[in-house]
C-alpha positions as a printed Julia matrix, in Angstrom:
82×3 Matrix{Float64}:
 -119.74  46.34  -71.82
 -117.31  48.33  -73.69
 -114.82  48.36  -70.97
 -114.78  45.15  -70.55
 -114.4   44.51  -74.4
 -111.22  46.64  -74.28
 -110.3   44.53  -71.13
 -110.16  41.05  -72.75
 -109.48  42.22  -76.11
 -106.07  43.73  -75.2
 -105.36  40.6   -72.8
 -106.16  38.59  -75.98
 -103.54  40.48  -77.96
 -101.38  40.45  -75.28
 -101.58  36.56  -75.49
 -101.04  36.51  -79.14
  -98.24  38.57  -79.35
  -96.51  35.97  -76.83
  -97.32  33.19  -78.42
  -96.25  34.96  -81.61
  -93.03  35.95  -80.53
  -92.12  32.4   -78.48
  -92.79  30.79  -82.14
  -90.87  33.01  -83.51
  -87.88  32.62  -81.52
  -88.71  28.92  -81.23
  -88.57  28.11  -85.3
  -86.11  30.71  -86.11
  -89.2   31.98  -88.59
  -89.32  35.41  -89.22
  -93.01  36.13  -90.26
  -94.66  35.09  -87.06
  -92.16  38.11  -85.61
  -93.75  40.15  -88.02
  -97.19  38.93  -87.59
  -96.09  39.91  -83.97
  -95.35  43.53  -84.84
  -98.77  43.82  -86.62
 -100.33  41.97  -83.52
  -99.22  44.74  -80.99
 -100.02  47.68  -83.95
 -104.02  45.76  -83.72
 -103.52  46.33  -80.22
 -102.87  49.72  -80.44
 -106.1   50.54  -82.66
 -108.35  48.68  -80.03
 -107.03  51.08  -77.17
 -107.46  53.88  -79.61
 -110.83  53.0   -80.7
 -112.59  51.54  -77.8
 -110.73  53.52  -74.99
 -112.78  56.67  -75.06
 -114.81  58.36  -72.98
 -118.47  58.15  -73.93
 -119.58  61.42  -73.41
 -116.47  63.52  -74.53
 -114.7   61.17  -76.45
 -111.44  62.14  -75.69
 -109.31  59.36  -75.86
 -108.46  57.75  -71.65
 -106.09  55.13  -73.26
 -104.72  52.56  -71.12
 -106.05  54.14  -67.88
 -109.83  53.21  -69.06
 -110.08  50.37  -67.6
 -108.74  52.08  -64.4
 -110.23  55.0   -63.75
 -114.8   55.65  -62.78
 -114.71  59.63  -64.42
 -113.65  61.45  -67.23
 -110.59  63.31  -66.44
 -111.47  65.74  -69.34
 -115.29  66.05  -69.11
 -115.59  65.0   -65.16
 -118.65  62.4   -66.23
 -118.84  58.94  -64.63
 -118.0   56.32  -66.76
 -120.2   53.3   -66.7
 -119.44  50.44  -64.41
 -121.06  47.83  -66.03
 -118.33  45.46  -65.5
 -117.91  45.13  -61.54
């Protein structure tokens, strides 16, 4: 469950933050460019928070929705999301 969370939450963001920014650039305004910049720093503190390894939790980053072990504590992550 949790990968997948991280999954479509940062594909959510990643939406946003376009949408954001092709506002932005559309209406000249400058606070959807900065509701941008705090869009992608959101996205950051999902990776950071949701992208660890559930045994260890060391933090696997962008690569967590990649890789099926731990490359710090060798254990399998969970595959719930085939």
């Amino acid at each position: 469950m949790k990968r997948k969370l991280l999954r479509y939450s940062v594909l959510a963001m990643c939406a946003l933050i376009a949408v954001l920014l092709i506002t932005c650039s559309a209406t000249g305004n400058r606070a959807f460019g900065y509701w941008a910049i705090a869009a992608v720093a959101a996205a950051f503190l999902i990776v950071i928070i949701l992208g660890r390894c559930p045994h260890c939790g060391k933090l696997l980053g962008y690569a967590y929705s990649r890789v099926r072990y731990c490359p710090f504590c060798g254990d399998k992550l969970d595959d719930d999301d085939k």
